[in-house]
N, C-alpha and C positions, 0 to 999 in steps of 0.2 A: 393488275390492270394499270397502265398508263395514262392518268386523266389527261395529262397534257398533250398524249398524241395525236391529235386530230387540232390541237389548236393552230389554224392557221397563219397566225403571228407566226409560229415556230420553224416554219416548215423553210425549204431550205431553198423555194422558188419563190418568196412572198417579197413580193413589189421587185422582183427580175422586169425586165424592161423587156417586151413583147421579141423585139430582135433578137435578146438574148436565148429566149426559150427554145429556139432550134436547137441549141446546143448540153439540151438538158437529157439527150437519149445518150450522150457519154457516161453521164453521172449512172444510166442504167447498165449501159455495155459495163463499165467497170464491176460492178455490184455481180452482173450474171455470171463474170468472168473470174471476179472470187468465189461465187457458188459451185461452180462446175471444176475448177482447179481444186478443191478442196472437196469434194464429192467422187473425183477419180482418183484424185491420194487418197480414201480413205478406203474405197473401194480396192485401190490396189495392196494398201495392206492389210484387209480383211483376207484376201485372198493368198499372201505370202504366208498367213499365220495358220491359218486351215491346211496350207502344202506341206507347210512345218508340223506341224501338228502330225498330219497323217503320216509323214516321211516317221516320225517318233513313235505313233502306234504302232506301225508296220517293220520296227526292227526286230530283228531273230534276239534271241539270248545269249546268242556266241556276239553280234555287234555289243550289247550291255556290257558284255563283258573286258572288250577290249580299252585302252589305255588314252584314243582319242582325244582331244579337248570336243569337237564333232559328236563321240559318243554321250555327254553329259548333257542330261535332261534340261536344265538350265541354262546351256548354250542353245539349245534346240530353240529357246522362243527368239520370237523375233523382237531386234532393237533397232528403233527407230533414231534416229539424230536429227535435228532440223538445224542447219546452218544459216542463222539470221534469223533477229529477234525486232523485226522492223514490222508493221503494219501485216503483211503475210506469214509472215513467222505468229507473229499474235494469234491470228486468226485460225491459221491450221492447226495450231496442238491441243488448243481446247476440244477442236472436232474430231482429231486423232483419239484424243482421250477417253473422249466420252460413245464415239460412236463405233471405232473399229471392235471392242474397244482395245488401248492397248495401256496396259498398266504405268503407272505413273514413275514407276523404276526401270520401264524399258522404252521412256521418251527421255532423248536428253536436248538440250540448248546449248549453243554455243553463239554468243553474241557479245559484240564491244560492249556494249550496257546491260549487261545481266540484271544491277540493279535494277532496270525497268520491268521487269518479267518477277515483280513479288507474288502478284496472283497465282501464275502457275508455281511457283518456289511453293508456297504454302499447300499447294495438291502434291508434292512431292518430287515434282519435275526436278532435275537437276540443272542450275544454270549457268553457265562459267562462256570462259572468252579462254578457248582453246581449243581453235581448229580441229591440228593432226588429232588430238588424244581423240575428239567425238569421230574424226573418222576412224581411226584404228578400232573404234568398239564397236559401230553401229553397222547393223545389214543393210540397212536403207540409209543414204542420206538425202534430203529435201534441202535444194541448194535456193535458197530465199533471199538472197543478198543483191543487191545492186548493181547493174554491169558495170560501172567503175573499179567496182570492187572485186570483179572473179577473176583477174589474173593476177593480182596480188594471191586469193586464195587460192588459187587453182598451185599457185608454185610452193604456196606454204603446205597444202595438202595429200601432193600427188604422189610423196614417195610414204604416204600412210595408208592409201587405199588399199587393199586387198584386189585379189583380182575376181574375188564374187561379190565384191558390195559394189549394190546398185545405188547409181549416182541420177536421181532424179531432180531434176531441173525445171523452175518455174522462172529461168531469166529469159524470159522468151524474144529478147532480142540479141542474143545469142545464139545462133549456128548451132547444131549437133556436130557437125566437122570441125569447128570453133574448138567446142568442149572437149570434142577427144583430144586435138590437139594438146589444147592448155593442161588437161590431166594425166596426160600421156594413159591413156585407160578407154576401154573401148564398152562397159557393160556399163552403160548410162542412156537414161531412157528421160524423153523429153514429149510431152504433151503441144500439140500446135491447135491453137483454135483460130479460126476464120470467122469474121463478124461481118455482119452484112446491114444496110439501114433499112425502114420500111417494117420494123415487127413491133408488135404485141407487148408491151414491158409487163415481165408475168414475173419480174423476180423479187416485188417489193421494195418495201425501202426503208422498215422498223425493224423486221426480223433476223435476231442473230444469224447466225450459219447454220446451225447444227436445228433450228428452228425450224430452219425455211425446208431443210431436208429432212423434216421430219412432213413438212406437208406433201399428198400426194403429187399433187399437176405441179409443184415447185419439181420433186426428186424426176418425175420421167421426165421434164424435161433436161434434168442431166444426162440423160441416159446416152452414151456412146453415142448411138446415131442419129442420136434426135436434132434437127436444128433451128427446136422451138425459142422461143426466145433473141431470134438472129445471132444466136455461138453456134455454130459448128466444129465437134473435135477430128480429125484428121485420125482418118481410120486406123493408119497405120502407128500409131500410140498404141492402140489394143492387139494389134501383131507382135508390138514390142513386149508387151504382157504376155503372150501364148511362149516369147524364148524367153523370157528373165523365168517365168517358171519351170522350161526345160532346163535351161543353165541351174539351178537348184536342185534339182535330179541328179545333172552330173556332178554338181560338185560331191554330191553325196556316194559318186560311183551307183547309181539307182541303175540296173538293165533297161533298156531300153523299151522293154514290154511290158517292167513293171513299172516306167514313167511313164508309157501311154496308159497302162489301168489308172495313174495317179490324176494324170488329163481328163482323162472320161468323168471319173467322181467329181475333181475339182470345177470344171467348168459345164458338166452336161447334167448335172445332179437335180437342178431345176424344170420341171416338163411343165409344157404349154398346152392348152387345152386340142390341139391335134397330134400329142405323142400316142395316144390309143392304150388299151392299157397296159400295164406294167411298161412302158416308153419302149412298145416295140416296134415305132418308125421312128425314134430317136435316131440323131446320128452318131456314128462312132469314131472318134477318132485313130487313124490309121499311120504306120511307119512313116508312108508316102506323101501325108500331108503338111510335114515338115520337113523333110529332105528329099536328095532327088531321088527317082526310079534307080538308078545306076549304084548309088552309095546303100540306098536302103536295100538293096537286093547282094551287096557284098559286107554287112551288117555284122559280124557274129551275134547269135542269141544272146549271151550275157554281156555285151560290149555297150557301155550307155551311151548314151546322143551325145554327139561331137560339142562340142564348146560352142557355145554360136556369139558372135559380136552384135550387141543391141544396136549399135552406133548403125552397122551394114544392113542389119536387117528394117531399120527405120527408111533408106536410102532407098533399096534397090527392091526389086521385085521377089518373093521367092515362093517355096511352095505352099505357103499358108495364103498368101495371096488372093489369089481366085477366090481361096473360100469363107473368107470376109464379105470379098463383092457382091458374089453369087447366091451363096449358101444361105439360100430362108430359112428354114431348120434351125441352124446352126445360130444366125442372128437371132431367130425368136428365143432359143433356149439360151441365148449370155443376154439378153435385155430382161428375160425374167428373171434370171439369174442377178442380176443387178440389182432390181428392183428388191426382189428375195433378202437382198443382203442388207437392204435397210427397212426393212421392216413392211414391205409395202408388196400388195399382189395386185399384178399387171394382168387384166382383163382382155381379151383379144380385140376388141376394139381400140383398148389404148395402144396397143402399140407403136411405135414411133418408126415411120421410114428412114429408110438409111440414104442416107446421104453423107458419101465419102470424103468430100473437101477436096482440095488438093492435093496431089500428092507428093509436092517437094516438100523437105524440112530445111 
């Protein structure tokens, strides 16, 4: 317990000048804006490591047997890399570590001052100031850095990227179109959130991160559609989530029927108190609901899902589209789903409306 937290001397508006205090709901947008960025990266790699996972159970004995780097148990897990070791880089690997969780030998750092990252150095993190090498290793990269700074990196980077590492982006004043550009690389997913004035400041202001997500009314208000709190995330982020996990199928040559059964588990595995039971009004995800009528019906059975570009499908409309907007089913089972994934059950009344934002990036 913190005696001193409540002491008023301390506090970080004490004897602010009455004009000033208009401008104290920044100090909260920023705070909700680290919570919710660092609640959908952890959420997003809970859910890459569970695809991976199962991609691993579900191989035959004739894949074990072959010669792959792909086929090795140990490459199968997932490797995160966080590029930039600045106040956001701080703050997301602790929550990586501890809540996705992902083991301390498959986060690594790459930062101008490693030495400032001893804390995580002594949980085993790895820390070094070297770009390409953290991209050539990691599946994920978390690009944390300064926009002064990303076209320097982006040109030190770009001939290390692989063409299945997902290059996820919190420079949010930065273009998606920007990024492919400077990476020359199109499987890069970027989170937009919309902040509006006039709300509720429900996000604290003592509580580490990984704290605050561990309280209930803090986590749903992360939740994808929620836009408690005055954040709203921009729906089309979690569309980019539905291909970066198709794109992982393909990579792996997965057919195309046995990466929609991978879909079904990975995303619909959580029932809401009107799935009935054993979730037989559950919805099911279908060929059609990611590509068009025209392609899914010229398909071969064991041929897997086309390659799809995150950058395109963040942009433009497609066929998962609709059923973001529309789909109540669908939205209740990925909010409880969400909530599931940090330890928390979402009651039908909590549920949070959807509200989509905007839809340019």
């Amino acid at each position: 317990m913190d005696m001193l937290e409540d002491l008023e001397s301390l506090q970080f508006d004490y004897e602010m000048e009455e004009e000033d205090r208009s401008w104290l709901y920044l100090q909260d947008r920023f705070r909700g804006l680290m919570i919710k960025g660092c609640a959908h990266a952890t959420f997003f790699c809970k859910l890459l490591r569970n695809l991976r996972q199962s991609l691993r159970e579900k191989r035959t004995p004739t894949d074990l047997m072959t010669g792959s780097p792909d086929n090795i148990p140990d490459e199968d897990e997932l490797k995160v890399g966080i590029l930039g070791g600045g106040h956001l880089g701080k703050q997301l690997a602790p929550v990586l570590l501890q809540l996705v969780p992902i083991p301390a030998e498959r986060l690594r750092i790459s930062t101008r001052r490693p030495e400032t990252l001893e804390e995580l150095q002594k949980l085993g993190v790895q820390c070094f100031y070297h770009n390409s090498d953290l991209v050539g290793w990691a599946n994920v990269i978390f690009l944390c850095c300064l926009p002064s700074q990303l076209q320097n990196i982006c040109s030190e980077i770009q001939t290390s990227l692989g063409k299945a590492c997902i290059v996820y982006s919190f420079v949010s004043a930065v273009p998606i179109l920007r990024l492919k550009l400077l990476l020359k690389h199109t499987n890069i997913l970027r989170p937009q959130y919309q902040c509006f004035e006039g709300f509720a400041n429900i996000w604290g202001a003592n509580k580490e991160i990984i704290a605050a997500l561990q309280d209930p009314m803090t986590l749903q208000a992360t939740c994808p559609f929620s836009p408690a709190g005055g954040i709203i995330l921009n729906v089309k982020w979690l569309e980019g989530v539905f291909y970066a996990a198709l794109n992982i199928c393909t990579e792996k040559a997965v057919p195309h029927s046995q990466a929609l059964q991978l879909m079904n588990e990975l995303f619909l595995s959580v029932h809401s108190e009107d799935c009935g039971e054993e979730g037989a009004s559950c919805p099911q995800f279908q060929l059609q609901d990611f590509v068009s009528k025209v392609y899914a019906k010229n398909l071969p059975q064991k041929r897997p899902f086309p390659w799809f570009e995150l950058t395109a499908v963040q942009l433009r409309e497609t066929p998962f589209s609709g059923h973001l907007l529309t789909g109540t089913a669908l939205r209740d089972h990925l909010m409880h789903l969400y909530c599931d994934s940090f330890g928390i059950s979402l009651t039908k009344e909590q549920q949070p409306v959807i509200s989509p934002g905007s839809p340019s990036q």
